[in-house]
Each structure stands twice: as C-alpha cells, then as structure tokens.
C-alpha positions in Angstrom: -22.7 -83.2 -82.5 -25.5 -80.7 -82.4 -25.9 -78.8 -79.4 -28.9 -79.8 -77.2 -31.0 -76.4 -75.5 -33.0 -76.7 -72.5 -36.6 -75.6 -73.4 -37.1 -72.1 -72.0 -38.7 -70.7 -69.1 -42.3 -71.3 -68.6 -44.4 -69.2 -67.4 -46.6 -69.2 -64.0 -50.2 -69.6 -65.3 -51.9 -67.9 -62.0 -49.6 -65.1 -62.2 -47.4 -64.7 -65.1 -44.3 -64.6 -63.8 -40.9 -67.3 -64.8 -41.2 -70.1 -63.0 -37.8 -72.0 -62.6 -36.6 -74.9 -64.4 -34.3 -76.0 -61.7 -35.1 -76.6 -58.4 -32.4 -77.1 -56.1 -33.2 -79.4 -53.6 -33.9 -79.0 -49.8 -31.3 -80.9 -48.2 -31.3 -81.5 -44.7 -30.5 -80.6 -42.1 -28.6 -77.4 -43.2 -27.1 -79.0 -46.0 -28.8 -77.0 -48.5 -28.1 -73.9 -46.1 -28.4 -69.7 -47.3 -25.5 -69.7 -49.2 -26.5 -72.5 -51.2 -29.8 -71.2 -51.8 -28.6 -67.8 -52.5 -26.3 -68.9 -55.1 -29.1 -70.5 -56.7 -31.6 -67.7 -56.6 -29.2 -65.4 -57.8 -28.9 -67.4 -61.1 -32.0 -67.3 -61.8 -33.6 -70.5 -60.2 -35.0 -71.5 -57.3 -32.7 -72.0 -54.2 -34.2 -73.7 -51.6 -32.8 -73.3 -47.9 -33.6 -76.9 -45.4 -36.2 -76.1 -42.9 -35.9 -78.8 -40.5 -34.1 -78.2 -37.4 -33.3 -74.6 -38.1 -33.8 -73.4 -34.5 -31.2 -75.8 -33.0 -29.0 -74.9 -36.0 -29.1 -71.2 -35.3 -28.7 -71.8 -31.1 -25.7 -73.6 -32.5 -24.6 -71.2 -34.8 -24.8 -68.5 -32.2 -22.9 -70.9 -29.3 -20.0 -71.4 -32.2 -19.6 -67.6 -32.1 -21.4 -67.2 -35.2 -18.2 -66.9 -37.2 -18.8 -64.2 -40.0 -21.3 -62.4 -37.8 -24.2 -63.6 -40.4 -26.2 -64.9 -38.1 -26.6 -61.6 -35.7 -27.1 -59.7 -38.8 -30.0 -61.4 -39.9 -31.6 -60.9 -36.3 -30.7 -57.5 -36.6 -33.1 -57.4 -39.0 -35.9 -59.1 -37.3 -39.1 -56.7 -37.1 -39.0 -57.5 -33.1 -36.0 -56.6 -31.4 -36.6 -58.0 -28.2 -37.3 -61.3 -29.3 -34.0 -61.7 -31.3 -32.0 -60.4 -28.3 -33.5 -62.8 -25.6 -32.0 -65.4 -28.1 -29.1 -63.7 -28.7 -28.6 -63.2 -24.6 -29.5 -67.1 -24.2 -27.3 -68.7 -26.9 -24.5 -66.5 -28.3 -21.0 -67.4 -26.7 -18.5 -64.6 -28.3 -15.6 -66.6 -27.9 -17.5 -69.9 -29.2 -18.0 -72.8 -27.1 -14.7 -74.5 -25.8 -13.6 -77.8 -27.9 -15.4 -80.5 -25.5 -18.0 -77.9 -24.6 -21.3 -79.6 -25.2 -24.3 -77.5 -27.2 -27.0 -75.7 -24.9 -30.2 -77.8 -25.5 -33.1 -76.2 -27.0 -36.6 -76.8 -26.3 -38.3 -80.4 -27.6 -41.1 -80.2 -30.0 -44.8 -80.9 -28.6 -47.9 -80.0 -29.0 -48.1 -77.5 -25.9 -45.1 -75.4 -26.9 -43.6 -72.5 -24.7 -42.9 -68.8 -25.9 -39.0 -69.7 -26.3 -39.5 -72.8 -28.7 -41.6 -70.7 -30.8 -39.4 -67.9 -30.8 -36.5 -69.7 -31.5 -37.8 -71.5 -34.8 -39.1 -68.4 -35.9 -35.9 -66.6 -35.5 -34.3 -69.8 -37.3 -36.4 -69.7 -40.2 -36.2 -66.0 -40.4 -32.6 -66.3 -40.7 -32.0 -68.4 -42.8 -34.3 -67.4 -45.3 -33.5 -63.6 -45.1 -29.5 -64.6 -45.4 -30.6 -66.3 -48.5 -32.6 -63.2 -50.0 -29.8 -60.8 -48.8 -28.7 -58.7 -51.4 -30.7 -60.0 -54.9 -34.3 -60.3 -56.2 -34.0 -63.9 -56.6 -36.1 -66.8 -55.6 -35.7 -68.7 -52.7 -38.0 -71.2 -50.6 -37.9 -73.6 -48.1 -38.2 -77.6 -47.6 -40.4 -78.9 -45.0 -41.2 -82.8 -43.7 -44.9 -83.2 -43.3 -44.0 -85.9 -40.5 -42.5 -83.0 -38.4 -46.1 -81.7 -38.0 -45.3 -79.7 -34.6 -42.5 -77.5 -36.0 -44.4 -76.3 -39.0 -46.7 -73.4 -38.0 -43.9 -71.5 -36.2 -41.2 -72.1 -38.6 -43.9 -71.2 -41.5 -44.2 -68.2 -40.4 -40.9 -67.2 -39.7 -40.0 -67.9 -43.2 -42.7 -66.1 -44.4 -41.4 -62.9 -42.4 -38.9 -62.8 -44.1 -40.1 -63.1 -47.8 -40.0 -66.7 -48.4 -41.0 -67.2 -52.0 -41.9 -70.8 -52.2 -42.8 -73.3 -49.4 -41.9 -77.1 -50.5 -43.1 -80.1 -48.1 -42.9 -83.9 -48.9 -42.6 -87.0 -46.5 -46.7 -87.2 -46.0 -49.5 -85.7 -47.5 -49.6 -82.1 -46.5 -52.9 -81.4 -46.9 -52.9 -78.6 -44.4 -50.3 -76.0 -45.5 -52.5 -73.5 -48.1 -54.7 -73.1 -45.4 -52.0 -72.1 -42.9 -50.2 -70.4 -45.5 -53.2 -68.0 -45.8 -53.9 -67.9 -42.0 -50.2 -66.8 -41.0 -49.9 -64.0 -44.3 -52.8 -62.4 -42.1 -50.8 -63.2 -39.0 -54.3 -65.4 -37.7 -54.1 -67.6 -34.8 -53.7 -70.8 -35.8 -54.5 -74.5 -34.5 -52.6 -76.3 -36.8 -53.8 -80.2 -36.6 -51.5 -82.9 -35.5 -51.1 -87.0 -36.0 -51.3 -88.6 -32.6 -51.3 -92.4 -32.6 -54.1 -93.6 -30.4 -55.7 -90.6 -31.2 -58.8 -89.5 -33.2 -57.6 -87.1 -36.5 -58.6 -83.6 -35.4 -58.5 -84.2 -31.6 -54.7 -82.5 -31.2 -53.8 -79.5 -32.8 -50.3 -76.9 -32.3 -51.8 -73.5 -31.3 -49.6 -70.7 -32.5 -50.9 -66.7 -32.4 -48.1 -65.1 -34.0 -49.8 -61.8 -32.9 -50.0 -62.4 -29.5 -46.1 -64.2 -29.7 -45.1 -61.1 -30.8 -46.6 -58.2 -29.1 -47.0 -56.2 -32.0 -49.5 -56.2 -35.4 -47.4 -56.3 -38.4 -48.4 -55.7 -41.9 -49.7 -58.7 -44.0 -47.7 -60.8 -45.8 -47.5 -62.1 -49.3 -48.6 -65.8 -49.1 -45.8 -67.9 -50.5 -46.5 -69.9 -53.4 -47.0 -74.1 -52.3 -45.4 -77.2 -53.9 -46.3 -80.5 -52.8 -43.7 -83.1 -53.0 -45.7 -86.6 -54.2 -44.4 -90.0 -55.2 -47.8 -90.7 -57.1 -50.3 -89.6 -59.4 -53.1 -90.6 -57.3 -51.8 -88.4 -54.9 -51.5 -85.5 -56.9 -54.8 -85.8 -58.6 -56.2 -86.4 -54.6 -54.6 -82.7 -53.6 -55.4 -80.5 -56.6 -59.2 -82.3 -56.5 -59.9 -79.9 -53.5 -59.8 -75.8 -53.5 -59.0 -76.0 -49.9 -55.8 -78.2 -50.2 -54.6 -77.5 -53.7 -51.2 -76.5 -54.1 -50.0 -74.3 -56.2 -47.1 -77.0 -58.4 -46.1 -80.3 -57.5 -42.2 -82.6 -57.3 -42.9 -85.7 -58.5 -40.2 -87.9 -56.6 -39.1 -91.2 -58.0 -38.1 -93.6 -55.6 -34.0 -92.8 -56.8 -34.2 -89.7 -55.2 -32.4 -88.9 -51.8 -33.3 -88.8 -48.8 -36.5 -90.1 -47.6 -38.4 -92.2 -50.1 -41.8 -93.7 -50.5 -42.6 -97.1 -49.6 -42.7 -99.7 -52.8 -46.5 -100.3 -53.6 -47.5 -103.4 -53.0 -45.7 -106.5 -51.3 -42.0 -105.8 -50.6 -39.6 -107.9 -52.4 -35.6 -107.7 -51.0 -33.3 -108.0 -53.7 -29.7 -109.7 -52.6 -28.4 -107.1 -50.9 -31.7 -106.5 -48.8 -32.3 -103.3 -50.5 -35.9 -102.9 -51.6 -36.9 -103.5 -55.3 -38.9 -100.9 -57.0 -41.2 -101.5 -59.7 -43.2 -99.7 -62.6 -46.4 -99.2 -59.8 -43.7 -96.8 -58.2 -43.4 -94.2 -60.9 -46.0 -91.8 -61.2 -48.0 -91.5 -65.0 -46.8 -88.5 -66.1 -49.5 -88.4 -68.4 -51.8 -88.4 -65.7 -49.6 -85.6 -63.6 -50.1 -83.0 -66.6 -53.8 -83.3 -67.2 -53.9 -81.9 -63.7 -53.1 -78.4 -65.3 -50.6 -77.8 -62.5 -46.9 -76.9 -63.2 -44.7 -79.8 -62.2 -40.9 -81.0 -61.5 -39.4 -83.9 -61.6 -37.1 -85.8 -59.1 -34.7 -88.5 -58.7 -32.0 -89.7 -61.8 -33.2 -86.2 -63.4 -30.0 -84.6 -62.3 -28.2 -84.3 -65.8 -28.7 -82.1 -68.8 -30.4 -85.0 -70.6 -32.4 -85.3 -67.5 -33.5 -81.6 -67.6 -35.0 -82.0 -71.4 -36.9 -85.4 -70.8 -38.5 -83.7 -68.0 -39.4 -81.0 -69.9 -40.4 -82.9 -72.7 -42.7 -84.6 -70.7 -44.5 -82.1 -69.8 -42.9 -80.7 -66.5 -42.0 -77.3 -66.0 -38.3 -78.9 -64.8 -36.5 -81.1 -62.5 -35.7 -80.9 -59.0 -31.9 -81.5 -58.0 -30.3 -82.7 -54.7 -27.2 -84.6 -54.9 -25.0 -82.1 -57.7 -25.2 -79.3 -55.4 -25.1 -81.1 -52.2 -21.5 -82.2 -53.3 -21.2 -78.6 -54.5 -18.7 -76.6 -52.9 -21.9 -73.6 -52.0 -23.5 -76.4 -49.8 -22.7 -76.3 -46.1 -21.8 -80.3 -45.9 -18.6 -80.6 -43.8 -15.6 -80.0 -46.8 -13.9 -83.3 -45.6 -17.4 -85.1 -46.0 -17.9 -83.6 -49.3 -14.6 -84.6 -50.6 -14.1 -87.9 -50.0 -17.7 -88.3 -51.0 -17.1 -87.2 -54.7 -13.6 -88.9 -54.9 -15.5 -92.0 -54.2 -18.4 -91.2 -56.3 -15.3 -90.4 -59.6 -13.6 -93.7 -58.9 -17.0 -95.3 -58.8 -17.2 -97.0 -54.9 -19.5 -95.0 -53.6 -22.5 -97.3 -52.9 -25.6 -95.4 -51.9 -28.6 -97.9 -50.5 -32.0 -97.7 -49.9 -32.4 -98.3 -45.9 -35.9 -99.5 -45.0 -35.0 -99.8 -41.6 -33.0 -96.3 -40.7 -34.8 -93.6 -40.6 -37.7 -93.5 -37.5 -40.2 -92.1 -39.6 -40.9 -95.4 -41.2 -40.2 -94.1 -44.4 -37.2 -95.7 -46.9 -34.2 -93.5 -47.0 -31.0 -93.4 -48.5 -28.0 -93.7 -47.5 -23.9 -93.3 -49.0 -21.5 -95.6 -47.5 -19.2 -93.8 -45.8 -16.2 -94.4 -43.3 -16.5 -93.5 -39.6 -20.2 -92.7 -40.4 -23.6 -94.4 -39.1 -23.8 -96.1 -42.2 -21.2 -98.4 -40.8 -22.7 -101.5 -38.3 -19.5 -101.1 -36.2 -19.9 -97.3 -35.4 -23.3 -97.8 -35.0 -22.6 -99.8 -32.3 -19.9 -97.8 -30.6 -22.6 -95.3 -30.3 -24.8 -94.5 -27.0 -28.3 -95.0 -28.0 -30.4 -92.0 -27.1 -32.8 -89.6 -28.6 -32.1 -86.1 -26.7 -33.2 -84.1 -29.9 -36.9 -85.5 -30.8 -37.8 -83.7 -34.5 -38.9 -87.1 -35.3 -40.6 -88.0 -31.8 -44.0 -89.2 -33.1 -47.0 -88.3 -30.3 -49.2 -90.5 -29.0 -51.8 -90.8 -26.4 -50.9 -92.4 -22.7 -53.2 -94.8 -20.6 -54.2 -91.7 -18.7 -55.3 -89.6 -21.7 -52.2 -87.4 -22.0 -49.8 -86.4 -24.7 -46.3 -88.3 -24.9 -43.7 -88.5 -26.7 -41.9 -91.7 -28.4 -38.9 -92.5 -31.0 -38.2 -95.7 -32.6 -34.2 -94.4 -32.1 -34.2 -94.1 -28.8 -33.4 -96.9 -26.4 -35.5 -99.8 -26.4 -36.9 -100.3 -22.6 -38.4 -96.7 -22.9 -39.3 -97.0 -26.1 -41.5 -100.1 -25.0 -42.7 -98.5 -21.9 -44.5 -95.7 -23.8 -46.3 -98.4 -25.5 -43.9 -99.1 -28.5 -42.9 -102.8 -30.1 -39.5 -103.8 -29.2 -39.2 -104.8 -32.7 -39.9 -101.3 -33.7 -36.2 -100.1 -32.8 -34.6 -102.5 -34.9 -32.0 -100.9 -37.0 -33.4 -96.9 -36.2 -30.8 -94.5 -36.5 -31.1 -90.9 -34.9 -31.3 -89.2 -37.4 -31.6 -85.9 -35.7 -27.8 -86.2 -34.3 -26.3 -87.5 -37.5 -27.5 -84.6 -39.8 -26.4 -82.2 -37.5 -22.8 -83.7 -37.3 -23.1 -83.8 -41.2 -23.0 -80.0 -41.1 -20.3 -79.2 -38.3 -22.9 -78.7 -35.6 -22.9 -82.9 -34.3 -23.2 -82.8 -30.5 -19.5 -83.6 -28.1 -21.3 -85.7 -25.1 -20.4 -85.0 -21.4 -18.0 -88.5 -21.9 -16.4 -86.9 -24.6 -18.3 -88.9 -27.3 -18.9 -86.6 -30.6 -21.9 -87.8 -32.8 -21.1 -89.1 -35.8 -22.7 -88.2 -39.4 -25.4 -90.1 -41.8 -25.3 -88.6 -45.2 -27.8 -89.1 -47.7 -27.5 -88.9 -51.8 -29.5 -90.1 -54.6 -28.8 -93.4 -56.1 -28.0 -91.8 -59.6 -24.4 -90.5 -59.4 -23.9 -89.9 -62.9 -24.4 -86.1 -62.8 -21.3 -85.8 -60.4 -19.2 -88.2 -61.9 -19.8 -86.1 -64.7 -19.6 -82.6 -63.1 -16.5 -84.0 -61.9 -14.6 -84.7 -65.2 -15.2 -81.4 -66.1 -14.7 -79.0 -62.9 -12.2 -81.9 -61.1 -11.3 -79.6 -58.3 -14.9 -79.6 -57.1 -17.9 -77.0 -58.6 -20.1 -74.5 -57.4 -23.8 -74.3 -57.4 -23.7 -71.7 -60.2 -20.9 -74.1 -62.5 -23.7 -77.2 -61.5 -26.3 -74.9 -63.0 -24.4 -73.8 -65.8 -24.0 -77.6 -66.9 -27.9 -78.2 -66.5 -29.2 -75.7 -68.1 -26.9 -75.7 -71.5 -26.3 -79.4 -71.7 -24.3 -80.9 -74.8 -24.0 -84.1 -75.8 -20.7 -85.2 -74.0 
C-alpha cells in the first residue's frame, strides 16, 4: 500500500507563522495538565493546558506537598513575589496533608470577588501555563468554558502573564474574549459581563484591575491569539461577522466529541438506550466554515490519521484531539483510571454515552462507563448530594434584588428555595468533585467519604484501540502524535 502524508503545515494568514495541525485537546479538569501540553508543544503542535478550576487545583497541589517542587517553582517565577507567597503561606503543607485530611477550601466564584480568589486563579493559571512553556519555544494555550463566565477575566490574565499562546473557549458563545483579551495585554481594568437569570444582559459584570490587584505596572503583554470552539456554521459565520468579536480560528465540534456537547437541533428524539440521536442539522457545512476565510479545526471522530487528511482535505487547517492523549500516559488522569479505561476500550466494552441529564450546565456530555465511578446509579446514590465547589453555580437575581448563587447538583430543597424547579436536579452530577477525583485531587469528607470520579471520552474509540495494537503497553503524547501525523494505511 502506498504511504498516505498529512498535508503540511499551513501558514497563519494574519501573521505568517505555522499554525498547528494538531490540536490537543483541553481536557478538564487537569486532565490535559503542563506536562501534557508541554509534550505537545515541544513536538511541534499545540498543547493545550485545562483552564477550569486551576486555582483549587494548585491550593491542592501545594496542600499535597507539591511533590516535585513544580509547583513552587513556577511561583518562583511570578513577576509579584508577595502575592505568590501569601498563597504559598495559606496552602502549602510540606509534609502533605495527612491521609483523611480534608483539602482547605478556596474561595467560591461570584460576581463580587475578593483579592485572594483573584490571586489564586491568577497564580493557577500562571502556573500551569508557565510549567507548560518551561524549557522550549513551543506552543501552548489554554481551554476555557464560556458557562464559567466569573472565573475568566482573572484566570485570562494569569495565563497571559505567563506567555499563553492561544486561548480556546467553547460551551457558549464567547463573544466577549477579543475584547478582554486586548484590555488585559494592556493590563486595563476590566468589567467583564456576566449571565444572571432574572437578570437584564449587561446589568452584572466581574470587575477585575489587574493593576490595582497587583500593586505594580508591568509591561504589556502580547495578546494571545483566540479560537472559538462552535458546533455550527451559523455560529461561526455569526462571530467572524463582527470586528469586535471575531476570533482569530475556529474548532468545529461534532456532537462525537467529548465532553460537553451541543444540544441536537430541533425536537429531541431518544434512541433505545435514552441516549440522544443526532442528525445531519448537527454537523456544521464545512463548505460554509471555509468561505469564512478563517483557519479552522475539526473535532470529534477526527482522532485518526485518516481523520487528520479528511480534515485537511476539507479545508481545515487540522483536527482537534482529546481522547488519544487523555489515555496517553503524558496526561495527568489517575494511572489506574487510565488503564483500565484502555483495556476496556482494546477488548471493546467500554461504552461511552451521551448524558443529557449530567452535567448542570444543561449541556449534553459524555460519559465512559466505568466501575466505582459516578457513571454508576448505585454510587451515585451512595453519594452525599452537595455542591461545596460552585464552578458551575449559575447566578441569578433574588426577590430582593441581590446576586445568588444556584446549582442543579446540589440538594434539591435549596435548590428550590433559590427559586429553582425540583425537576431541575434530576439526574445532575457534580461535576466539579468528580473531575477533581479524576486527577488525584477528589475531596476525603469529614465522615471519611472520598469523592468519586466522572470521566469523559469521545464516542469514537477507534484511534486508541488502534494506538493500542501498536504501543500495547500504553503511549505517550509524542508516540500519539507520531501516529497522526504520518499515518499509513494499517
């Protein structure tokens, strides 16, 4: 058989530099962690770090002992001392926490938001990203939800203070992020706006003067470049229409891809299992995508060498890849997880669904089957309900005018108190705690009670399955890579 070549390099239009024909996907929460990324980066493509929750994940880090010392290195770094010590002071146990030692809680998101929270995700950010420059020239960015509106102007910039490349943001339409991105290179004061149900659009905004955070005037920074993650042309077409919104590239997601998904258009039809059915009105037109003139990626069953070229032959710059290097052994999913995840995945019972009901957000999101895991009914109900994290807290207006603070995962008598349907916490899964037990850093409750993981994965498995057959002791980012990017026929 003749050997198949990826089509090479293209280059950035607006600036003529190589722009990457793999993206590695922004698995959260920490899944697709520094090490990950840097791998990535240093090969060439772009590694993308997971920017959701990164200031609990580096107070956790830090209470752990921050094994490796990585973590106090890259604070070391920070351009204001001070700031990285008070968290250092606050959060870093030498010794580690003790084995039934519950995690220090760190400051909810809001709208009002005190000095420490915004410290704290800036410090995360800035670590994270930095630990995934260290040491190359490579490029790295970082993955956003638009639905976590509150966290994104702080943990923008702290990225961006440390040389963030590439900003990515799905889950919504984030129409707002080249205009912050240009405010916070100047280090502006910012009012960034925010969703709040019962609320007119524009009446709540997240202040955040990184100047005045700081204490100190810093130089300006390069404005990373923006890529809006979209399920639909329309969408697309809606963002680039606009100088003011525009990004700079887009991910076209297909509704295969992991984690959260959109919604199918239209009237939703259960198939016999009581997943979702998706239909041709879910795809984007391609077509449609390229006359935009903007470079895109594609997402979701693109994960293969075959994949790669269709993409490409279709007009898109590349593809965007979770699930091979989340099962890599570069990404920071617990090794145990990882493991019996691919073995399941080679013998062909790993089942991944499309949940409509588990994530809060609303959105579809899927999920792998997997034992002792929320994906099971019974451990799901072994498990205290509660919501003492809030990422995914949605905002909305009280009877008296003020700001609170409600998730469809928490219990259902407050949930209903703060104005919320009953029916509304059907089948809601805290997400929050499950990624953070996916990564080692799952909360051990006061009773003893250790949350327990939800792992997500695309729905197309062949690219591990795959992978597997040929590195069966488990691969690396750079060995996934190696396999995209000079695909035979097998």
């Amino acid at each position: 058989m003749a050997t198949q070549v990826a089509a090479s390099p293209q280059a950035d239009p607006a600036e003529g530099r190589t722009l990457p024909s793999i993206i590695q996907g922004g698995m959260g929460a920490a899944v697709s962690s520094w090490r990950l990324a840097s791998q990535v980066a240093q090969a060439g493509q772009l590694g993308v770090v997971s920017g959701v929750g990164l200031d609990m994940v580096l107070a956790r880090r830090l209470q752990n002992g921050d094994r490796g010392g990585h973590v106090r290195r890259a604070l070391a770094a920070f351009p204001v001392p001070a700031v990285a010590e008070r968290a250092l002071q606050r959060y870093f146990l030498p010794d580690g926490r003790g084995e039934a030692q519950p995690y220090a809680a760190v400051p909810k998101l809001a709208i009002t938001q005190s000095r420490r929270s915004q410290e704290l995700a800036i410090l995360g950010n800035f670590a994270e990203v930095w630990l995934a420059k260290e040491g190359h020239s490579g490029m790295v960015g970082v993955n956003y939800l638009e639905k976590v509106q509150m966290a994104t102007p702080a943990a923008a910039y702290g990225a961006m203070l440390a040389g963030v490349d590439y900003v990515l943001m799905g889950a919504g339409l984030p129409r707002e992020i080249p205009h912050l991105l240009h405010q916070l290179a100047g280090h502006g004061a910012v009012a960034f706006p925010v969703d709040v149900t019962g609320a007119e659009p524009g009446r709540f905004s997240v202040s955040f003067d990184p100047t005045d955070l700081l204490g100190v005037t810093l130089p300006p920074l390069e404005r990373p470049r923006f890529i809006a993650i979209v399920s639909a042309h329309v969408l697309a077409e809606y963002l680039a229409r606009d100088a003011e919104i525009r990004p700079d590239g887009f991910v076209i997601e297909g509704p295969q891809a992991g984690g959260h998904n959109a919604p199918p258009r239209g009237k939703v039809v259960l198939d016999e299992s009581g997943e979702p059915q998706f239909g041709p009105r879910d795809y984007a037109n391609l077509d449609k995508v390229a006359a935009i003139g903007l470079p895109f990626w594609l997402a979701g069953t693109y994960g293969t060498p075959e994949g790669l070229l269709a993409a490409q032959a279709a007009g898109a710059v590349g593809v965007q890849v979770g699930t091979l290097f989340a099962l890599s052994s570069d990404a920071n999913l617990e090794p145990v997880i990882r493991d019996t995840l691919v073995a399941a995945a080679v013998d062909g019972t790993l089942r991944v669904t499309t949940d409509l009901r588990a994530s809060p957000t609303g959105f579809p999101f899927k999920v792998a089957e997997l034992a002792d895991s929320l994906s099971d009914p019974e451990v799901v109900a072994a498990r205290p309900r509660l919501c003492d994290l809030g990422f995914l807290s949605v905002p909305f207006v009280r009877d008296n005018g003020a700001v609170g603070y409600r998730c469809p995962a928490e219990p259902e008598r407050p949930f209903a108190r703060k104005g919320g349907r009953a029916d509304e916490t059907a089948g809601r899964l805290c997400l929050c705690n499950a990624l953070m037990a996916n990564v080692g850093l799952g909360q051990t409750r006061a009773t003893g009670y250790v949350e327990k993981p939800l792992v997500t994965l695309g729905a197309d498995l062949s690219g591990p399955r795959r992978l597997a057959a040929i590195h069966p002791g488990g691969w690396t980012a750079r060995e996934a890579l190696d396999w995209l990017l000079a695909p035979n026929e097998r």
